[in-house]
N, C-alpha and C positions, 0 to 999 in steps of 0.2 A: 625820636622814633627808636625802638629797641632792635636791636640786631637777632633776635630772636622770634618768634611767632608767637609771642606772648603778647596780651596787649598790657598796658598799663596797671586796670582796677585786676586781671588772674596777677599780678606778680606782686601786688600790696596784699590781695588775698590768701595766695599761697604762704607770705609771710607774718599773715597773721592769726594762722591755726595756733589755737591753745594745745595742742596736745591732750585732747580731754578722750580721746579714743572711741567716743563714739559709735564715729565709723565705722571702723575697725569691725565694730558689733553686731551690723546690722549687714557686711559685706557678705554675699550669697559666695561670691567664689574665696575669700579668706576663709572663709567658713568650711566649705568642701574641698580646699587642697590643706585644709590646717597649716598655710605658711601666712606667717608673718609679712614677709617678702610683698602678697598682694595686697595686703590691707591698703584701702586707703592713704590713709596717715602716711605709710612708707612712701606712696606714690608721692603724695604732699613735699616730703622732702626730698624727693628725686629733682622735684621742679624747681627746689631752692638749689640745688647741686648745680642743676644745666644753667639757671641763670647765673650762676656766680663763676658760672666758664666764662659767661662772658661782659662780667665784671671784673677785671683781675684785680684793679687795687684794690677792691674792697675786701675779694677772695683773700691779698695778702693781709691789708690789715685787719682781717678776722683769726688769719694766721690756718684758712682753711685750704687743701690741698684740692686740685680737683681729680675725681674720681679716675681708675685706673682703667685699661680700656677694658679689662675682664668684667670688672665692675658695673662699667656704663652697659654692656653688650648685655648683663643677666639684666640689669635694670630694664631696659629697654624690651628683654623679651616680657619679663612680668607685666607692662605696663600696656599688653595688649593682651594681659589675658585677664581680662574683665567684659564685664556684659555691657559695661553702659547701664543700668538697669536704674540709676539714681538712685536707689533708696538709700546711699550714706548721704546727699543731698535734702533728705527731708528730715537727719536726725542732729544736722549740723547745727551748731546753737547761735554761731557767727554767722549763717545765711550764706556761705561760700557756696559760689554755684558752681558747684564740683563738675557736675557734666560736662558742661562748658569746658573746666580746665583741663579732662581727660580727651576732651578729642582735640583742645589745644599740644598738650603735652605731642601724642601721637602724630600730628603735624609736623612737630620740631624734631620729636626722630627721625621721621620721615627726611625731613630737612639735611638731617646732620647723617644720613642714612645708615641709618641700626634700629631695623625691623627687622620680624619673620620672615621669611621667606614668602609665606604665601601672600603677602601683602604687594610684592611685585606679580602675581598673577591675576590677583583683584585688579591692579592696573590697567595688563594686559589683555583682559577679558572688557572691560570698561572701553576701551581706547579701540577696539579691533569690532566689537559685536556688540557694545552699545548697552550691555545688563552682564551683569556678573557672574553669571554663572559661562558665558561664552560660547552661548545659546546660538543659532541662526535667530534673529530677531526677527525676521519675517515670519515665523512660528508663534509670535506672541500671542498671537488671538486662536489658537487652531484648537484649544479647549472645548468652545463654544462647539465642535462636533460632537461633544462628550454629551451634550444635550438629550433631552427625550424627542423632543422637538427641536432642532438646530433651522433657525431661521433662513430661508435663503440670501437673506443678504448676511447673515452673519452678525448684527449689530454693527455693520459699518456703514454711517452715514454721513452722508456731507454737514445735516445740523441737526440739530438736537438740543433739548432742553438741558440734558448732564451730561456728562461724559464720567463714564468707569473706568478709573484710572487703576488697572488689575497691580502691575506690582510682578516686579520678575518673580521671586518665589512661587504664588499663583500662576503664575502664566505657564512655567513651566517643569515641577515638580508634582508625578503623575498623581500622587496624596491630595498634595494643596489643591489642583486643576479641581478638586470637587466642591470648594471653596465659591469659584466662581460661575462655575454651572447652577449650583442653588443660587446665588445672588441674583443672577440674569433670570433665573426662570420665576424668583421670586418678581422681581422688576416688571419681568411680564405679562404677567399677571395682576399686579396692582396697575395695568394699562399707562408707567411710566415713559417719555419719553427720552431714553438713553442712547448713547453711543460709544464704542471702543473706537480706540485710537491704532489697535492693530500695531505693525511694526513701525509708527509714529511715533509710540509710545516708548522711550528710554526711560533707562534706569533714572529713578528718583532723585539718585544722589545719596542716600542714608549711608548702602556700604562705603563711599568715599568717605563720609565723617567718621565713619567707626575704623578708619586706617587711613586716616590722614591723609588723605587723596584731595583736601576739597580746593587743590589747585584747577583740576580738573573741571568742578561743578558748576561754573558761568556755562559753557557750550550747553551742557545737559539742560539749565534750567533754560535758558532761552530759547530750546530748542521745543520741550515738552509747554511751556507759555503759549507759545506762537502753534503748538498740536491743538490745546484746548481751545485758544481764542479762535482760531478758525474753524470750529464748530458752532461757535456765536452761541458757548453753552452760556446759561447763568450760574450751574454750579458743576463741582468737579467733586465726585463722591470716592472713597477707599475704605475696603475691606484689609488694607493692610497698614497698620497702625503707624510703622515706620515711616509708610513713603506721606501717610497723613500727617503727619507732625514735620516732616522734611517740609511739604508743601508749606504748613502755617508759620513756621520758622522762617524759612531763608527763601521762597519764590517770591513775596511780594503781588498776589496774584488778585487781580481783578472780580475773579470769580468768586461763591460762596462756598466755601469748602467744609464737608461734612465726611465726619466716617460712618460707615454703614449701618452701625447700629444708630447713628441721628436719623439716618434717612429712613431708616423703616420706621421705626420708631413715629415716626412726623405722617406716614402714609398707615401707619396703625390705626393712629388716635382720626384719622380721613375715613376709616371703616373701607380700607383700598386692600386689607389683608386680612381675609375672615380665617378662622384660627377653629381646631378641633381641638378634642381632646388628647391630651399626650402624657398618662400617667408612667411618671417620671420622677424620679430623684434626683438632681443635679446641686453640683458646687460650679462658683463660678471663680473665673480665674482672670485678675484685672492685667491684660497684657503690662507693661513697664510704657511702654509708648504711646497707649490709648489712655492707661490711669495717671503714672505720675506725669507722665511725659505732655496730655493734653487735657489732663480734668475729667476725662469723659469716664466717670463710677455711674451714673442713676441708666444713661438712655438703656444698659445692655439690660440692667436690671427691670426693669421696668417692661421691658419686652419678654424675658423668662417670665413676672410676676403673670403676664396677659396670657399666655399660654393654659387653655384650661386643664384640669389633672396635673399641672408639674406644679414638682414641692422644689423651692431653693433653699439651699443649707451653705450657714456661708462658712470658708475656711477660718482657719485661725489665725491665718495673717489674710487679712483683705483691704482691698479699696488701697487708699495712699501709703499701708503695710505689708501689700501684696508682696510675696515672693518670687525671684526672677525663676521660668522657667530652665534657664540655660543658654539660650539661644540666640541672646545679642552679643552686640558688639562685636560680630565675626568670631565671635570666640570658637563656633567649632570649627573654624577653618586651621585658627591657631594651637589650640589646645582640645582637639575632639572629647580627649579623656574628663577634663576638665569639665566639660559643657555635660558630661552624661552624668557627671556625679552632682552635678547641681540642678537636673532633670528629677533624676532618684532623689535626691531631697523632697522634691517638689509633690511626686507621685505620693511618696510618705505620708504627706500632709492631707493631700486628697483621700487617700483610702481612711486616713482619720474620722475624715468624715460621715462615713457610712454613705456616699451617695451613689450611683450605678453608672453615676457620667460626670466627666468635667467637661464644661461648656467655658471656653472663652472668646476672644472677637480678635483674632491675630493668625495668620498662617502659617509664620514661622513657631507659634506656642503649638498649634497642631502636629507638624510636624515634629518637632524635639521630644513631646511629650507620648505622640503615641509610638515615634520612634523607643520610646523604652518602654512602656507599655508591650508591643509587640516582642522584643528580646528578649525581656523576663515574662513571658505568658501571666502579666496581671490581668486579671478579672476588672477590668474597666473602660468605657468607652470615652473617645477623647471628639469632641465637638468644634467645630468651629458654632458661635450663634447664630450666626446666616444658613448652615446645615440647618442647626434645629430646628426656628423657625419653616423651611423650607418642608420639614416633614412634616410639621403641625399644620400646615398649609391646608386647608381645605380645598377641596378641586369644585371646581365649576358644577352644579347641578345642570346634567343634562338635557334639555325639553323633551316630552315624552314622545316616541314612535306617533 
């Protein structure tokens, strides 16, 4: 067993990058701070550095010194100023599953404690109030008033066929909250059987892996397990791509777990969401979470394609070449500056386009992206697809007087 929080196959891995720079190439944020410093590849051998702290004969008989504490302290901050975003993951030629190694890496700082700063208040927001931003979590559900119709029970039911597992961003970030008002009102109308889990509902666990927190994340998951199971749901749906991929990743969970564009999608093709016309020009923009992170490129598509009057134009990097909007990995917690200039890349690419909307299926891409939209007054509208859809929505035909 390694004295490090590395397992075995990341430390054969780490040591067996060719150095063919790849990476390097495809990195959204080497790319928008032009340093070297994040590239990938450098990260790569950051990890050969910390493990050979703690191998020292080998360190001697390599004749390798270990790094100085200046040294380790910049490394360590570069090494959280990434998105997570995987796409040096899909260009790698040796199959190194980088993601993995990057939230490994982050662990062992964590470990050997040389992180950001704000990394000990993602803690203490986790640890006190249960979601990350350090919320009253009894506020989680209080969206649902933002409604045209606000249910009188709220969507809190003892059981239920799904359960909506909303996702701190959405829950409470006044932007996103419209995120989940179109979801519910879609839901209710396709006459589905759902339910919130209200302040039941904890943090997913995503931001602990994006800052090496996931010492923490057994309480969380057993805790949101044992929320869903006692709804006696069959499945557990998310509109936010992070906590849907945390779920299929690390819960192990009983239930069938879908992100939102599967579930409409699935009550589309049931004739459960009759659709108007909505002449429109949209690009669509494959969250990091929901495309490379879960597969999920055709269901979002295929829901724009249904929509009658909208034209899709797809960007220049799409599907498993998608570009990171900014916005993972905590990065704007760590590096704001960073995260806006990898946004502005992104908007770049979209107005390329010629289309009047970017639609994507993520809260936190909402947010970062019309966060710069709004600052620099671009001419562009920024979507979640559960928005859209929600507008294409046709309403009930009245019976006559």
């Amino acid at each position: 067993m390694s004295r490090t929080g590395f397992r075995l196959r990341q430390m054969l891995e780490a040591g067996a990058c060719t150095r063919c720079r790849l990476c390097a190439e495809v990195c959204p944020a080497a790319s928008a701070a032009a340093s070297g410093g994040l590239a990938p590849l450098t990260r790569l051998r950051g990890v050969e550095t910390l493990l050979l702290r703690d191998r020292r004969l080998l360190s001697r008989l390599l004749r390798r010194r270990p790094p100085d504490p200046q040294t380790l302290e910049r490394f360590a901050e570069d090494a959280f100023r990434c998105t997570l975003c995987g796409r040096c993951e899909t260009v790698c030629p040796l199959g190194i599953r980088l993601k993995e190694l990057w939230a490994a890496l982050r662990g062992e700082l964590v470990r050997r404690k040389r992180f950001p700063a704000k990394i000990e208040a993602i803690r203490r927001h986790l640890e006190e109030s249960r979601n990350v931003f350090g919320e009253d979590n009894a506020e989680r559900a209080e969206w649902v008033e933002e409604m045209r119709r606000p249910p009188d029970h709220g969507f809190r039911k003892e059981r239920a066929e799904v359960v909506y597992f909303t996702g701190c961003v959405a829950a409470y970030f006044p932007l996103a909250q419209k995120i989940p008002v179109a979801f519910a009102e879609i839901l209710e109308a396709a006459g589905a059987d759902f339910t919130l889990l209200g302040e039941e509902e904890w943090c997913c666990g995503f931001p602990m892996l994006g800052a090496g927190l996931m010492e923490m994340f057994a309480a969380f998951r057993e805790h949101n397990l044992a929320a869903v199971e006692g709804r006696g749901a069959k499945r557990a749906v998310f509109a936010c791509p992070s906590c849907y991929r945390m779920w299929r990743e690390h819960y192990g969970a009983a239930v069938e777990l879908l992100s939102a564009p599967e579930l409409l999608l699935s009550l589309l093709r049931a004739g459960r969401i009759p659709l108007k016309e909505l002449p429109l020009a949209v690009t669509y923009h494959d969250p990091c979470d929901l495309g490379r992170g879960a597969g999920v490129y055709e269901a979002p598509r295929e829901l724009l394609r249904a929509i009658p009057g909208l034209r899709l134009v797809e960007l220049a990097h799409h599907g498993e070449d998608c570009l990171c909007c900014g916005g993972g990995g905590n990065l704007e917690m760590v590096d704001p500056e960073l995260a806006a200039r990898i946004a502005a890349a992104k908007i770049e690419e979209v107005l390329a386009t010629g289309a009047r909307a970017v639609v994507t299926a993520c809260q936190q891409c909402v947010r970062v992206m019309t966060g710069h939209v709004r600052r620099n007054r671009v001419p562009l509208e920024v979507l979640d697809i559960v928005q859209l859809l929600r507008r294409a929505l046709a309403e009930p035909k009245r019976p006559p007087d």
